[in-house]
C-alpha positions in Angstrom: 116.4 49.1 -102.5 113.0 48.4 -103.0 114.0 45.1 -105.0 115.9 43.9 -102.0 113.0 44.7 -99.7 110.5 42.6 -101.7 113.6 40.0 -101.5 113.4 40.2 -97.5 110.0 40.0 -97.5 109.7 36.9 -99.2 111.9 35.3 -97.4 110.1 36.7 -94.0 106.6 35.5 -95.4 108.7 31.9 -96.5 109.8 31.6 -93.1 106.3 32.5 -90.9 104.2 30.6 -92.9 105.8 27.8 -95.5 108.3 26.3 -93.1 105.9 25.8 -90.4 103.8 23.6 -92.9 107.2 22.0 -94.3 107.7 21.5 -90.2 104.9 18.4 -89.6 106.0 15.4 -89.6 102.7 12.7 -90.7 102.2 9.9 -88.5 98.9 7.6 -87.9 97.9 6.6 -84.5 95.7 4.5 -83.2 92.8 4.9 -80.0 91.5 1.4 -79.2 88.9 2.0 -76.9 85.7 3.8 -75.3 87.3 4.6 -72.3 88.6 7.6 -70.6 91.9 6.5 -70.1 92.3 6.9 -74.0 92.0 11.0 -73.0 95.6 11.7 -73.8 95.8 11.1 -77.7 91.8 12.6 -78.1 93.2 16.1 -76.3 96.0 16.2 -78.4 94.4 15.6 -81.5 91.6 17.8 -81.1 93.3 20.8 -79.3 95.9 21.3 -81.4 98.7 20.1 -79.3 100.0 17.1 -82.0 100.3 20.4 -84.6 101.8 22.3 -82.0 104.4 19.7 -81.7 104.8 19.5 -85.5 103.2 16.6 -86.0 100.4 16.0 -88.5 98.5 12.7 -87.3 95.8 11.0 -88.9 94.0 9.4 -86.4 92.1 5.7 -86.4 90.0 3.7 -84.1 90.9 0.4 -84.1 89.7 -1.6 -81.5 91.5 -4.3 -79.6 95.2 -4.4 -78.6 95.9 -7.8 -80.4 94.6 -6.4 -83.7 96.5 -3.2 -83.0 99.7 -5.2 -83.1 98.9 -7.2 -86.3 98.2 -3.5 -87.8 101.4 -1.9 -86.6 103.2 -5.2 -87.2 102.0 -4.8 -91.1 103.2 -1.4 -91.0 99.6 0.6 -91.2 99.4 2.5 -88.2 103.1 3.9 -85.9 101.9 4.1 -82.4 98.5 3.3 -80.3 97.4 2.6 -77.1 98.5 -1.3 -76.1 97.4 -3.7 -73.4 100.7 -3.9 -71.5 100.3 -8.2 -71.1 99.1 -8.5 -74.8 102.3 -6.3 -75.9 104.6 -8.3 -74.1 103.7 -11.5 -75.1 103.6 -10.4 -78.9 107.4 -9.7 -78.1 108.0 -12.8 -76.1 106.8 -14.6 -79.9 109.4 -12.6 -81.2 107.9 -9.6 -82.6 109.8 -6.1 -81.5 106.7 -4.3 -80.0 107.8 -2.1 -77.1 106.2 0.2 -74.5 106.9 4.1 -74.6 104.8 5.3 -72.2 102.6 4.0 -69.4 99.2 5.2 -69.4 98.0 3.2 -66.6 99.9 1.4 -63.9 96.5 -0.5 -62.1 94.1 -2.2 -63.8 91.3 0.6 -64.6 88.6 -1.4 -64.5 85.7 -3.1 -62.2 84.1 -6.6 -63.0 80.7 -5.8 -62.8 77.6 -8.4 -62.7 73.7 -8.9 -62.7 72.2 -8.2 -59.5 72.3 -12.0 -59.0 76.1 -12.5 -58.3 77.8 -11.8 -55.2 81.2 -13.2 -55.6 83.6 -13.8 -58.7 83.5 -17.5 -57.8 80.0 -17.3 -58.1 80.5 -17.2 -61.8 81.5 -20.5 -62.5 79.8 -22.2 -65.8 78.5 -18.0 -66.6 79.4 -15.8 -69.5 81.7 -13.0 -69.5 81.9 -10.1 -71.9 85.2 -8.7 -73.3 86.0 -6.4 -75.9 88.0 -9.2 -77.3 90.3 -12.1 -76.6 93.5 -10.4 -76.2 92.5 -7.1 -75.1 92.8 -5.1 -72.2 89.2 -6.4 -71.0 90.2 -9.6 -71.3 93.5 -9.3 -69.1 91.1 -7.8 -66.9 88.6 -10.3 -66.8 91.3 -13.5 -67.0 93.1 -11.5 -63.5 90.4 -11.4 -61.4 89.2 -14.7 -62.4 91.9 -16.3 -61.8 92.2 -14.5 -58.6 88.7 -15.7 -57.4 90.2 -19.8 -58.3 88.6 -19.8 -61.7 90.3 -21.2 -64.7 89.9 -20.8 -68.2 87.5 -23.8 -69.0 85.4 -22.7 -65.7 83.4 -19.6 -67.8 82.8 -18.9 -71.5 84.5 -15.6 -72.9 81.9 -13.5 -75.1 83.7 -11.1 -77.8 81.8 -7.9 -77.8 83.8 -5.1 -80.1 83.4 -2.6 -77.6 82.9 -1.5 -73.8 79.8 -0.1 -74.0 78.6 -3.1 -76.0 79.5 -5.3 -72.6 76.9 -2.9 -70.0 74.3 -3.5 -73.2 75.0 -7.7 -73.5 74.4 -7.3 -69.8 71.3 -5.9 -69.3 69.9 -7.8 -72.4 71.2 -11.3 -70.0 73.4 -12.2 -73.0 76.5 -12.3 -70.4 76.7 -12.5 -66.7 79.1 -10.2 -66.1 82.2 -8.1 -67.8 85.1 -6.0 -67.3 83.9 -2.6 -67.5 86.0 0.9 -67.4 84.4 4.6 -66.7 82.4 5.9 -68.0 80.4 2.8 -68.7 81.4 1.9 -64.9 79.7 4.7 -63.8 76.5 3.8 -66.1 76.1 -0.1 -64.8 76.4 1.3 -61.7 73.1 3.3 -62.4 71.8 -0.2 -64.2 71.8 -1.4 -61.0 74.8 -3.7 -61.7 76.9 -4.7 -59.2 80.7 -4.6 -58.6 82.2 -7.9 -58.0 85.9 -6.8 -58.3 87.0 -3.0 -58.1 90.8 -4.0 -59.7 91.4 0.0 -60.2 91.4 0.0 -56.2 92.2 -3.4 -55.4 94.0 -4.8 -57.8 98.2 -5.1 -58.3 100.4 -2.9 -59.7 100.3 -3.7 -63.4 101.1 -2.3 -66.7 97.4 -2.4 -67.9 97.1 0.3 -70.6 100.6 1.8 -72.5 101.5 3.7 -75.4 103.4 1.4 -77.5 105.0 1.5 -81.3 107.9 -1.0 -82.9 111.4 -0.4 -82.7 112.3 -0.9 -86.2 109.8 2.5 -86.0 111.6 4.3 -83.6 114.9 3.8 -85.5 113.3 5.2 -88.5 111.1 8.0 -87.1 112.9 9.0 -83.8 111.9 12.6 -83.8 108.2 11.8 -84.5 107.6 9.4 -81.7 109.6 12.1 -79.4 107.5 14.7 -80.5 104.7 12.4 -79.8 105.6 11.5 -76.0 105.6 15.1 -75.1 102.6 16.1 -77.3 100.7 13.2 -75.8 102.0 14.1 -72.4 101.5 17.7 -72.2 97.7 16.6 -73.2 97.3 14.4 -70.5 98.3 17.6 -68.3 95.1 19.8 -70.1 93.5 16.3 -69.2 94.4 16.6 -65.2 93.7 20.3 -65.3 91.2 22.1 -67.5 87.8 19.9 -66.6 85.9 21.7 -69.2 88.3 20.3 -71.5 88.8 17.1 -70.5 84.4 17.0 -69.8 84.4 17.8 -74.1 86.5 15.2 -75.1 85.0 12.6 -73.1 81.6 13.4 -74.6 82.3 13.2 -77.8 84.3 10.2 -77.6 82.3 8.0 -75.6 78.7 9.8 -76.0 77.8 10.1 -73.0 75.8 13.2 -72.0 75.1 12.8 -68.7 77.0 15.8 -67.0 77.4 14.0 -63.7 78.8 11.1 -65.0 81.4 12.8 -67.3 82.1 14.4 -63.7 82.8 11.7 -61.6 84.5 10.0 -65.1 87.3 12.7 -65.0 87.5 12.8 -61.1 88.7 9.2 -61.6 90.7 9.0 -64.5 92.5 12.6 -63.1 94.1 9.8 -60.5 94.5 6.6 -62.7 96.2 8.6 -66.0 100.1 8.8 -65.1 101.4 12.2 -65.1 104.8 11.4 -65.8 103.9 8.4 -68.1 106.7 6.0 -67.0 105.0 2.4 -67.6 105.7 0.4 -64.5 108.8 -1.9 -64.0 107.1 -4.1 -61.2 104.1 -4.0 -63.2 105.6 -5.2 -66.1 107.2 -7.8 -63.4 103.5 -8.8 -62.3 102.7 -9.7 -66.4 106.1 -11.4 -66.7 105.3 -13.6 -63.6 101.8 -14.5 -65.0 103.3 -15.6 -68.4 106.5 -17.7 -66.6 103.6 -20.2 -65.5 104.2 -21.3 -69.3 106.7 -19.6 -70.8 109.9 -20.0 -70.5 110.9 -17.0 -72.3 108.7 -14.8 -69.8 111.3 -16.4 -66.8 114.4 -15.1 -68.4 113.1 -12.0 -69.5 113.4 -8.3 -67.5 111.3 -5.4 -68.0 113.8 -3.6 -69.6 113.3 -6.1 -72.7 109.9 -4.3 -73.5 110.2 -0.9 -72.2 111.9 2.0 -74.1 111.3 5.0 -71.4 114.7 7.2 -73.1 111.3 9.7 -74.4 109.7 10.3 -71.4 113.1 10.0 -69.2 114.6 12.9 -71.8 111.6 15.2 -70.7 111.9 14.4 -66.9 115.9 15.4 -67.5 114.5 18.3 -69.5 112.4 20.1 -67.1 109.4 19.1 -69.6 107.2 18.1 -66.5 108.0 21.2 -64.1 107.2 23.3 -66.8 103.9 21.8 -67.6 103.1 22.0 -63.6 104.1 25.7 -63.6 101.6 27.0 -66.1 
């Protein structure tokens, strides 16, 4: 008897505590930017919702959705945050990049200027900061451009690594004016910058920032990139509804300390962030119709040709969201 009691209690202890570990699946994923739409993978890394989810992610900061894509191209990194124009065209060139999730459906950022500027056409022959050519800033900043009857020629493009780095270029007067996303909004704001184009309010519906991997991953690694969806989605839920929460992980991620800007930071981003993180089929349409101007790939294409939503349309049929808005 007492043999085949130490026997069961073996296996018990096995069970509680070796298969758990055996359980998480190692992925690498990827945050590209100082900005508070990037919430949803910071919560779930650092309040244990990726582990609770049985996933065991090391994660990177690389900067820049068309590096991104080279990296997850090569191989090094499974999923990150994507600029939805910069994913498609990779895929229109004939890589198979595709969107799992939509972060945000609406541009989430305002072009903000020195004092000087009025207008976005004012801008013509001025410098404008990105994060980099390909990049969600620089979609951004090419949009409302374009919108204002600037083309590329009209205004030189400054590369400048990060978000933050564009509010510092422009109160040094290295640029004129750049695409800027809260926080930092918040903080030029306070510069005394001024906001020539607020495209979170005003702009179109379109697939600005999304949660994309490859496809050749998802055939390998299926269960890891579900297991990701509803670990990243569940954290952009703590996101919408535990402030104190969502206030930490926007401080240590983008450093700022200022209370009342973390504040008004989360009051926005609680409306851009989707809840259910569909990525947008007309907004996908709105990128596709920019790109037919000289692509005649992007006029035979249809959304679903970059869009793999089976993740987040399994949880919707699961009851994954109700749940998460009953708690």
């Amino acid at each position: 008897m007492r043999n085949s009691f130490s026997l069961a209690t073996l296996v018990f202890i096995t069970a509680v505590y070796i298969a758990p570990a055996a359980a998480q699946m190692k992925v690498r994923v990827n945050w590209s930017a100082i900005a508070a739409g990037q919430s949803g993978i910071w919560i779930a890394n650092d309040e244990g919702i990726f582990k609770k989810h049985g996933l065991d992610v090391e994660l990177l900061h690389i900067p820049s959705s068309s590096r991104i894509i080279q990296t997850m191209l090569a191989g090094e990194i499974a999923i990150s945050y994507v600029d939805g124009r910069n994913a498609i065209q990779s895929n229109l060139t004939g890589s198979d990049v595709v969107i799992i999730a939509g972060v945000t459906n609406r541009f989430s950022f305002s072009l903000m200027a020195r004092p000087q500027f009025k207008r976005v056409s004012d801008l013509k022959g001025k410098r404008i900061g990105v994060t980099r050519v390909g990049s969600s800033t620089h979609t951004a900043a090419l949009y409302a451009l374009n919108q204002a009857g600037l083309k590329p020629g009209d205004y030189d493009i400054l590369p400048l690594a990060e978000v933050p780095n564009i509010l510092v270029a422009l109160m040094a007067g290295r640029i004129d004016a750049g695409p800027l996303s809260s926080p930092t909004t918040i903080r030029a704001r306070k510069a005394g910058m001024v906001e020539l184009a607020a495209l979170a309010k005003d702009g179109p519906e379109y697939v600005s920032v999304a949660v994309g991997t490859t496809r050749a991953y998802i055939r390998a690694n299926e269960e890891i990139v579900r297991r990701f969806t509803r670990a990243y989605a569940e954290a952009v839920h703590l996101f919408k509804t535990n402030k104190a929460i969502a206030i930490k992980a926007l401080q240590k991620y983008t450093r700022v300390t200022d209370s009342e800007i973390l504040e008004e930071t989360h009051k926005e981003y609680r409306d851009y962030i989707e809840s259910v993180p569909y990525a947008s089929r007309k907004g996908v349409e709105a990128i596709l119709a920019e790109l037919a101007v000289s692509d005649a790939k992007a006029r035979q294409a249809k959304p679903e040709d970059f869009l793999d939503m089976r993740f987040v349309a399994e949880m919707e049929r699961d009851g994954f969201f109700k749940k998460l808005a009953a708690k």
